[in-house]
KEZA-441584 format. One line per 4 residues: their letters; for each residue x, y, z of N, C-alpha, C, O, CB. Coordinates in steps of 0.02 Angstrom, whole numbers. Glycine has a CB too. Layout:
N
a) X Y Z X Y Z X Y Z X Y Z X Y Z | ... $
end
This chain:
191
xxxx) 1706 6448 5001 1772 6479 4999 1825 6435 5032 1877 6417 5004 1769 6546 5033 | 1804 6417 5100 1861 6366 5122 1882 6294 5072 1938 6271 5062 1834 6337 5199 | 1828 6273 5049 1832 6209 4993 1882 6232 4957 1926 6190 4945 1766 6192 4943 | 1893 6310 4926 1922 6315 4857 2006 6325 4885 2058 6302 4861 1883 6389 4804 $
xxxx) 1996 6366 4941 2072 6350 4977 2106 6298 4990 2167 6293 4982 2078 6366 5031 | 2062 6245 5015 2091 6192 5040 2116 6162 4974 2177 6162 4966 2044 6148 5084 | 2082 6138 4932 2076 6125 4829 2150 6152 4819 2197 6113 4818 1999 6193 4766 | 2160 6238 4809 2210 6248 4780 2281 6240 4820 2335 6239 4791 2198 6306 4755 $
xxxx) 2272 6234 4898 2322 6222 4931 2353 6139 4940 2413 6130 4928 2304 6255 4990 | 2312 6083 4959 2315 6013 4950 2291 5960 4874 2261 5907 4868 2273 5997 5009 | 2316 5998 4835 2294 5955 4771 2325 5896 4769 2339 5878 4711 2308 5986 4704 | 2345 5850 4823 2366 5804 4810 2351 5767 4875 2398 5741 4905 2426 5811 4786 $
xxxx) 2303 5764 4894 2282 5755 4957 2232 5687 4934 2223 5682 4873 2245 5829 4993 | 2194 5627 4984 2156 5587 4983 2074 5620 4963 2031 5604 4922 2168 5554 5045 | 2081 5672 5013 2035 5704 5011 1997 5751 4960 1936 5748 4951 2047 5723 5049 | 2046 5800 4923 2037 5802 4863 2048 5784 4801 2057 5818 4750 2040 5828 4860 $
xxxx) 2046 5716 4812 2053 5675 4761 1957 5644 4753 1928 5623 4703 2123 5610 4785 | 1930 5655 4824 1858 5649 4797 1818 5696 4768 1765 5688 4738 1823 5633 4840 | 1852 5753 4779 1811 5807 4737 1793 5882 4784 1797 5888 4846 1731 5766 4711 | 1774 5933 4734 1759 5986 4787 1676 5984 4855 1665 6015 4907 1751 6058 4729 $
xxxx) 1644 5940 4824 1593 5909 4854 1608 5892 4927 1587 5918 4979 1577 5853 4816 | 1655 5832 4916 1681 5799 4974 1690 5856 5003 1655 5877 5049 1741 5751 4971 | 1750 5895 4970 1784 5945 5028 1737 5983 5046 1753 5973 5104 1844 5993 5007 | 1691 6019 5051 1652 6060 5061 1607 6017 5103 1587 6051 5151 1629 6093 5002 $
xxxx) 1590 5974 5104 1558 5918 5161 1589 5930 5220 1565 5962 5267 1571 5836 5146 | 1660 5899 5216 1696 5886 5269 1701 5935 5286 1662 5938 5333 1746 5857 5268 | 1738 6006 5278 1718 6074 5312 1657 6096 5348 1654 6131 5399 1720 6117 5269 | 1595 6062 5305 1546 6088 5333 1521 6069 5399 1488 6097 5443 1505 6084 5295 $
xxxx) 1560 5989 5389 1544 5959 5476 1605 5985 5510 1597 5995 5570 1541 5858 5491 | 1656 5998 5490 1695 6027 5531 1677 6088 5582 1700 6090 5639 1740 6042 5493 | 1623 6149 5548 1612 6199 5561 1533 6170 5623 1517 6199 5674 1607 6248 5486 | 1509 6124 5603 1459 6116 5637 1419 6045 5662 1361 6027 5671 1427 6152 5605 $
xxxx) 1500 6013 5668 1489 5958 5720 1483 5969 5775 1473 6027 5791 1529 5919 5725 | 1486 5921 5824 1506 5922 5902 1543 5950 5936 1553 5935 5995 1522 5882 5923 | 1584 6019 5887 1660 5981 5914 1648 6097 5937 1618 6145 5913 1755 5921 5819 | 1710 6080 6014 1729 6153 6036 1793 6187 5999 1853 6188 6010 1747 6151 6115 $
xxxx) 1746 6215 5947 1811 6241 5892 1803 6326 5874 1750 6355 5868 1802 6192 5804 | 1859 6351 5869 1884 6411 5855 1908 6400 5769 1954 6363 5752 1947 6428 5914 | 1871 6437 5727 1864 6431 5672 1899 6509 5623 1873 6560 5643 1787 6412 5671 | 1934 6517 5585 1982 6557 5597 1978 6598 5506 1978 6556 5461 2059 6507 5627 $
xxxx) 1975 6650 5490 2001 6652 5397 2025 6713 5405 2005 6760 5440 1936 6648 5323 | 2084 6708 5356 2121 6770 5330 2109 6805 5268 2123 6775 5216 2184 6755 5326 | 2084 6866 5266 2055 6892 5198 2105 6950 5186 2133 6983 5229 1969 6918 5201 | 2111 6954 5115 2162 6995 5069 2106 7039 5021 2106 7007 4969 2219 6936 5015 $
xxxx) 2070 7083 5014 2050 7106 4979 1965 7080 4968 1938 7079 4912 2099 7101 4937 | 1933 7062 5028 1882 7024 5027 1875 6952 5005 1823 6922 4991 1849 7055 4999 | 1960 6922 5003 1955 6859 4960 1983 6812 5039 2023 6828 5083 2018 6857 4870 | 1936 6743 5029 1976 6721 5094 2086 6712 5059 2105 6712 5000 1924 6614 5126 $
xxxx) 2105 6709 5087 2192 6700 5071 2200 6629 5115 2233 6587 5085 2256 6779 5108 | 2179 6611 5172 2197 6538 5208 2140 6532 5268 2098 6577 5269 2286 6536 5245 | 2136 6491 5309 2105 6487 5384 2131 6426 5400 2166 6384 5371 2022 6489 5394 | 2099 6430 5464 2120 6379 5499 2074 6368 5565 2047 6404 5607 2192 6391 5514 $
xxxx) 2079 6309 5552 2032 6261 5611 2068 6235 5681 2118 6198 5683 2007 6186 5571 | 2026 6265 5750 2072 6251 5811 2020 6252 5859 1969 6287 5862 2135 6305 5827 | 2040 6209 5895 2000 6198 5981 1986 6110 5980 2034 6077 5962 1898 6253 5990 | 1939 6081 5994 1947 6027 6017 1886 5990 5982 1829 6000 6003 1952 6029 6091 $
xxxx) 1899 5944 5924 1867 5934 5899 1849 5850 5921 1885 5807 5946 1886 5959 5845 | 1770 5849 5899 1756 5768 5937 1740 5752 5868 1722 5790 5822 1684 5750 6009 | 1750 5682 5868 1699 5640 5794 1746 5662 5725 1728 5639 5671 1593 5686 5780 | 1810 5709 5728 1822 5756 5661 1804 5714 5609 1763 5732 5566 1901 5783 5648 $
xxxx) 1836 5645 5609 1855 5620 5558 1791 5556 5558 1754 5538 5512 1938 5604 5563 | 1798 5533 5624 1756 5478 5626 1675 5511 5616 1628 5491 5581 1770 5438 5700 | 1678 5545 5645 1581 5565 5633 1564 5601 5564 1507 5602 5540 1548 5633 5700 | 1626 5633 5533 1617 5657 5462 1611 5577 5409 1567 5562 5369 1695 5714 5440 $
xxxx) 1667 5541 5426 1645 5461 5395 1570 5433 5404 1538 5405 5359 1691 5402 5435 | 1551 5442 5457 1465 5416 5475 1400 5455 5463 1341 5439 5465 1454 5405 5551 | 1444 5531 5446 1371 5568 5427 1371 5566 5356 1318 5568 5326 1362 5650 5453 | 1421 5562 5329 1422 5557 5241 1442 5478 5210 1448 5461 5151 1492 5617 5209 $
xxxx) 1449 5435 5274 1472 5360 5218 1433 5354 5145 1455 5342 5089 1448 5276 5261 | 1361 5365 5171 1345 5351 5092 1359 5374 5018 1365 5352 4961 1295 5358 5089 | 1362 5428 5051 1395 5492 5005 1469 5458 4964 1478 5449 4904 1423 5571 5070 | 1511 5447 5018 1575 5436 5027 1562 5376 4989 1566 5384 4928 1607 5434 5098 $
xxxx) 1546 5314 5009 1550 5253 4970 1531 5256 4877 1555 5223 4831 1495 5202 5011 | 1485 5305 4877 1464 5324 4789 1501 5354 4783 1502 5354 4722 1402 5358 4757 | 1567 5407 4807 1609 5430 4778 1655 5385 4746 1667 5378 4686 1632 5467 4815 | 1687 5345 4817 1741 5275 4790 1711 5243 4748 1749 5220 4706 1763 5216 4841 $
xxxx) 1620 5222 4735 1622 5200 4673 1627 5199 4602 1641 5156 4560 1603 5190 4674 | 1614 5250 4601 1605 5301 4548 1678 5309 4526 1696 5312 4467 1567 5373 4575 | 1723 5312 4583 1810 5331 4543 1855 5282 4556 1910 5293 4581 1856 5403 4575 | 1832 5217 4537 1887 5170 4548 1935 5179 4519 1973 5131 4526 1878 5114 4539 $
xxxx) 1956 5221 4486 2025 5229 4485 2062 5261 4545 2122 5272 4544 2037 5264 4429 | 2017 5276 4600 2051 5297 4668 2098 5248 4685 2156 5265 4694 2000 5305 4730 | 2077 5175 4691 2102 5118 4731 2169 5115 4706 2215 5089 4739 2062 5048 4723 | 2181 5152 4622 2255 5162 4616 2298 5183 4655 2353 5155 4659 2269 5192 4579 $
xxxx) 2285 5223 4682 2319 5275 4709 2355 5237 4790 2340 5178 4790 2257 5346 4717 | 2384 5250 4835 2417 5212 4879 2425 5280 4935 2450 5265 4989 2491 5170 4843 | 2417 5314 4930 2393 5373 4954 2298 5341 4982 2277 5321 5037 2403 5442 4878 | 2272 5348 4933 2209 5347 4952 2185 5277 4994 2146 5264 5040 2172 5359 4889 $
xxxx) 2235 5238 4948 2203 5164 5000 2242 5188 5071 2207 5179 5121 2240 5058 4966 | 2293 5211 5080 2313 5200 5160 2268 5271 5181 2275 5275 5242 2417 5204 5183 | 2238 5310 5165 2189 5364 5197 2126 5308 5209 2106 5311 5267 2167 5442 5136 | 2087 5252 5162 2030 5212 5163 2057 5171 5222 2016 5162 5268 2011 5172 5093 $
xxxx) 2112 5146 5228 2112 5103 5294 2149 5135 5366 2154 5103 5418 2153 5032 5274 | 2166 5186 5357 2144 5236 5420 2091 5236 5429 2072 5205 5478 2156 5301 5420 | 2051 5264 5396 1957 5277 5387 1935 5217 5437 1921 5214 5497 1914 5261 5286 | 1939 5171 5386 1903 5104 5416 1932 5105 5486 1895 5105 5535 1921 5026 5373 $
xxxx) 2009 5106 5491 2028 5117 5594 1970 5141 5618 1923 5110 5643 2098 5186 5627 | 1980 5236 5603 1941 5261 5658 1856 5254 5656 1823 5274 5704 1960 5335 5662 | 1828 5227 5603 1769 5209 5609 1763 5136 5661 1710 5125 5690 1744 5203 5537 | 1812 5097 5667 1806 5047 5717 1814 5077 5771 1768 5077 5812 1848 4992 5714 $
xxxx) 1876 5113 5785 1881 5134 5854 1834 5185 5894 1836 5192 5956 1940 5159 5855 | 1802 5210 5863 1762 5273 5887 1704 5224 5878 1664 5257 5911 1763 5356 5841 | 1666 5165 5856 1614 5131 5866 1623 5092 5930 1576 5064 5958 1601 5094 5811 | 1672 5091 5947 1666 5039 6038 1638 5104 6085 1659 5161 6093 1774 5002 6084 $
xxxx) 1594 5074 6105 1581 5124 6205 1647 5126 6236 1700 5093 6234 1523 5069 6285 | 1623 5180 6268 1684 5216 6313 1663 5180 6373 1603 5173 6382 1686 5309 6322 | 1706 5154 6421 1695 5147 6484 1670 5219 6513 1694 5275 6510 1757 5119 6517 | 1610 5191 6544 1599 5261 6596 1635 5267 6649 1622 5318 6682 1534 5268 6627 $
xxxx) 1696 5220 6678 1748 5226 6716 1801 5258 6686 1842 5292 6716 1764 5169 6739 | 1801 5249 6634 1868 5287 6611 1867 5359 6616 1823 5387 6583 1885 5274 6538 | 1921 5410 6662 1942 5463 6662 1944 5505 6585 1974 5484 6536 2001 5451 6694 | 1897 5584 6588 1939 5581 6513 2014 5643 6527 2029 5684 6570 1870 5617 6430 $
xxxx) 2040 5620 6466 2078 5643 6473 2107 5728 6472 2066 5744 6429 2092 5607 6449 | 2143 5789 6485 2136 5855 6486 2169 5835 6397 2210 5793 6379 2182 5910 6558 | 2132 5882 6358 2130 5877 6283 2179 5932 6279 2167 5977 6319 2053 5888 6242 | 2244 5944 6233 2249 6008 6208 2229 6039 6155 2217 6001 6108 2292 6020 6207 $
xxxx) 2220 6104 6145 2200 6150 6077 2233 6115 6031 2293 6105 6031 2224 6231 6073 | 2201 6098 5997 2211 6053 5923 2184 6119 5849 2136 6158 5841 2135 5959 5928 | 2262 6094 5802 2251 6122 5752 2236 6063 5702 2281 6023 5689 2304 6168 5738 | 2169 6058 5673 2151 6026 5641 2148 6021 5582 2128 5972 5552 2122 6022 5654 $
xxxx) 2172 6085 5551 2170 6133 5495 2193 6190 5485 2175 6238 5519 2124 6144 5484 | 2238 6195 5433 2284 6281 5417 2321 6250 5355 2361 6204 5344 2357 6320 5494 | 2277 6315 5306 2282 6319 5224 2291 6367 5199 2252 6411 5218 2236 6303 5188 | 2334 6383 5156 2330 6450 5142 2351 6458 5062 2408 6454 5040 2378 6491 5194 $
xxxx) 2286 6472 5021 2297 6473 4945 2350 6488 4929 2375 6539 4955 2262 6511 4910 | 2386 6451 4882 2465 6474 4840 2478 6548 4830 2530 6579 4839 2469 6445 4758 | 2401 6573 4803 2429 6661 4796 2447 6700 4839 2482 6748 4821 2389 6706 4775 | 2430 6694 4902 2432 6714 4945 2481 6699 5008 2489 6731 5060 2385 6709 4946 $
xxxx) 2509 6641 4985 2591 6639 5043 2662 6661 5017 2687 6659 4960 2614 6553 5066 | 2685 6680 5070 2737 6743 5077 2708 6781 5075 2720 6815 5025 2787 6759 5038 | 2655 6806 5115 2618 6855 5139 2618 6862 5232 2599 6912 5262 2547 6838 5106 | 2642 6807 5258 2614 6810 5318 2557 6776 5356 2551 6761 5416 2603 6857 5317 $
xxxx) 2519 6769 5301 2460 6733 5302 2456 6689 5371 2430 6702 5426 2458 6689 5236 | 2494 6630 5345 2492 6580 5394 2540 6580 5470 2539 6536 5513 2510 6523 5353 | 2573 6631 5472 2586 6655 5537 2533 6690 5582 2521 6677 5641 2635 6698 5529 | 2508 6728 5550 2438 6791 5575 2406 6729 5598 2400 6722 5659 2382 6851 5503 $
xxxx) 2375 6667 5542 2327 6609 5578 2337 6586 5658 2305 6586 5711 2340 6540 5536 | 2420 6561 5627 2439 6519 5701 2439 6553 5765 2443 6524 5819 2512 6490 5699 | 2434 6630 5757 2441 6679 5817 2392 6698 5842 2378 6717 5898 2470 6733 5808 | 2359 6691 5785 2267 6715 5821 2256 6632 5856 2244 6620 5915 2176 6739 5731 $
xxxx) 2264 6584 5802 2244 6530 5838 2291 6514 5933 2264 6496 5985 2260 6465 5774 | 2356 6528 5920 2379 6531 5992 2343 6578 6029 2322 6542 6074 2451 6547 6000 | 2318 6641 6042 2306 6673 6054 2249 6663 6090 2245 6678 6149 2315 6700 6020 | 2176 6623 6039 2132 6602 6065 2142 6546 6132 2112 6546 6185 2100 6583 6013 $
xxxx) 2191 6505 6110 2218 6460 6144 2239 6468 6227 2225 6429 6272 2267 6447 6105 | 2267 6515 6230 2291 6544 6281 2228 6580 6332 2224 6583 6393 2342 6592 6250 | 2187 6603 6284 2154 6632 6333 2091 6597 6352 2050 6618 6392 2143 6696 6315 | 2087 6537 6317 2044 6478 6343 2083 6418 6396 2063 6363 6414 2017 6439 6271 $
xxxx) 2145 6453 6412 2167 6409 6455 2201 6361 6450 2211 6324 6499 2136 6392 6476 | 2229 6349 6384 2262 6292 6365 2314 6260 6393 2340 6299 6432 2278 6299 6318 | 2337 6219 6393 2444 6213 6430 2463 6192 6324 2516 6185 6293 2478 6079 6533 | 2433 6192 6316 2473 6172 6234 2424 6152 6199 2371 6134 6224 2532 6109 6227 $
xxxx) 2441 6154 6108 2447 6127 6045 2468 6101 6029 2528 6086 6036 2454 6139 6014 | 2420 6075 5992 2448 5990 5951 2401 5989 5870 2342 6006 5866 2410 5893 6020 | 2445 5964 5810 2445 5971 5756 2471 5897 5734 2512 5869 5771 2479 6031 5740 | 2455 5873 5690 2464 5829 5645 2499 5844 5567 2471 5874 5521 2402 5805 5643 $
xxxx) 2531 5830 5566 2570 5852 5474 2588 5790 5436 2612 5739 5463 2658 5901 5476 | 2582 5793 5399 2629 5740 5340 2704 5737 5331 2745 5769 5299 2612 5759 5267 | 2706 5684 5372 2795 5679 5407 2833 5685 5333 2894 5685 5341 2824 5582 5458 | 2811 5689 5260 2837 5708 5207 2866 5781 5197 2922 5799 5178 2794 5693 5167 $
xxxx) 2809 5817 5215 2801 5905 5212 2847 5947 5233 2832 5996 5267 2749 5932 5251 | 2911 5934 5214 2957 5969 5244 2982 6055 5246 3026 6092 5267 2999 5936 5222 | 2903 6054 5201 2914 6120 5213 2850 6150 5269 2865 6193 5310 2916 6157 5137 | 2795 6130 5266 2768 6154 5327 2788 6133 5401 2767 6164 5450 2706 6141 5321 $
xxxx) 2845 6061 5405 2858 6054 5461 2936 6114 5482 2963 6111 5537 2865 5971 5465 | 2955 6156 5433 3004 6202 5437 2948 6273 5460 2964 6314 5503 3052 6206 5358 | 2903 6274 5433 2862 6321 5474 2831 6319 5533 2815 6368 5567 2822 6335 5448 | 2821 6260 5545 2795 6236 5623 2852 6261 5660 2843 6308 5698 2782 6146 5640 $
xxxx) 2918 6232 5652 2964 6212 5700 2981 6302 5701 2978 6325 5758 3031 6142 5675 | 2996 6346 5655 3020 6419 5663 2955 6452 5709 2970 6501 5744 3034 6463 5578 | 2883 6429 5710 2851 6477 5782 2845 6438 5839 2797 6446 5876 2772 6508 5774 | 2890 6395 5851 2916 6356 5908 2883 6291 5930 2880 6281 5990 2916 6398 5965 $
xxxx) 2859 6249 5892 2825 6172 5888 2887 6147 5881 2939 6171 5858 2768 6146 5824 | 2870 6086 5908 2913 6041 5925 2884 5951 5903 2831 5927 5923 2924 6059 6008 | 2919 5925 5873 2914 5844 5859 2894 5805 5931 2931 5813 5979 2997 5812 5829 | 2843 5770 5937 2813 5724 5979 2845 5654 5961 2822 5630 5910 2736 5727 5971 $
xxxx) 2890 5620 5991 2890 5556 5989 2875 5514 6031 2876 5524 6091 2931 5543 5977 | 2859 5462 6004 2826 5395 6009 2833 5338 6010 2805 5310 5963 2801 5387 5985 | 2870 5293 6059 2925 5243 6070 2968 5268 6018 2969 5237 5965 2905 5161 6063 | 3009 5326 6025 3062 5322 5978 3049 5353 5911 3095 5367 5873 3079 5253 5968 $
xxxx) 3005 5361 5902 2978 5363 5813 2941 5438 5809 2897 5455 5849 2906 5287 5787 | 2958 5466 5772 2893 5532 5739 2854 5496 5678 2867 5457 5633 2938 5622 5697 | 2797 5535 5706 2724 5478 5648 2723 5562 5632 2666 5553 5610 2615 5413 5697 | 2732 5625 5623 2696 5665 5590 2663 5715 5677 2635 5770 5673 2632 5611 5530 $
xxxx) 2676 5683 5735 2648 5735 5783 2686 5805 5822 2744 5804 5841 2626 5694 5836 | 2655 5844 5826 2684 5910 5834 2659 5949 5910 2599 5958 5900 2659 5953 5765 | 2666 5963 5945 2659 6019 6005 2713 6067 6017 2775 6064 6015 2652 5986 6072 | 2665 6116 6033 2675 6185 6065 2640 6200 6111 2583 6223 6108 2668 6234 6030 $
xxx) 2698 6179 6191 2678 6224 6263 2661 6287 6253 2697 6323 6218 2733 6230 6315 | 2597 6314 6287 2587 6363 6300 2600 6393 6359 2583 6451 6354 2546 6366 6287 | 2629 6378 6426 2652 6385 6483 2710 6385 6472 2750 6391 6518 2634 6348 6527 $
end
């Protein structure tokens, strides 16, 4: 169910551009990686309508790349007509980033750092917005947030999306900049 949400909500995504397979992979490690997550769905009539993924995820991206590369590499082969796409090559060399960066050891001196509640994920099928949907998410997800102690949220968007960054910013998120620059990062104090 989450695969088919995510499908009809991001059809233009890197990700579903590999298929419902992929997506349903990557959810599935989402739900049952490493990671301290608050896992979230909104149902309309017994049908999921959106969810959303929150708490503190380890490996999201990098350990979903290493538990499925093989998978992943017969996908890209299989659809070279992906490499068209310019979308997908700059998602493949992100990839390749965080598979380098998350392969170095951590100093065992290094402090870690206090993480905030991370939204990693919030979708909500076309039929189903202007419903509310994705407000109810973000509130349960604050909600959880709060009472696990959080000082804030933090979200990632597609600095394109001008319309989900008009929904961020109306339940009170705010643009993160970065010498100067917004890359797409978002927080909301919870204090």
């Amino acid at each position: 169910m989450v695969a088919t949400v995510h499908l009809e909500a991001f059809a233009d995504t890197a990700l579903t551009r590999l298929g419902r397979e992929t997506v349903r992979r990557y959810y599935e490690w989402q739900l049952v990686g490493p990671h301290d997550a608050t896992n979230l769905g909104a149902f309309r009539g017994g049908e999921l309508a959106g969810f959303c993924f929150g708490g503190i995820f380890r490996g999201a991206m990098g350990g979903f790349l290493r538990a499925h590369r093989n998978y992943l590499a017969w996908r890209v082969a299989t659809h070279p007509w992906l490499a068209l796409s310019p979308l997908f090559r700059d998602r493949m060399a992100e990839s390749l980033r965080i598979l380098r960066r998350t392969a170095k050891p951590k100093s065992p001196a290094t402090k870690p750092r206090v993480q905030p509640f991370g939204i990693l994920a919030i979708a909500v099928s076309p039929r189903f917005q202007g419903l509310r949907v994705g407000q109810q998410l973000m509130g349960a997800a604050e909600a959880v947030a709060r009472a696990r102690g959080f000082a804030e949220m933090h979200l990632s968007v597609n600095a394109d999306n001008a319309r989900a960054i008009g929904f961020y910013e109306a339940l009170g998120w705010r643009k993160l900049q970065r010498n100067g620059r917004w890359l797409g990062e978002m927080t909301k104090p919870l204090v």
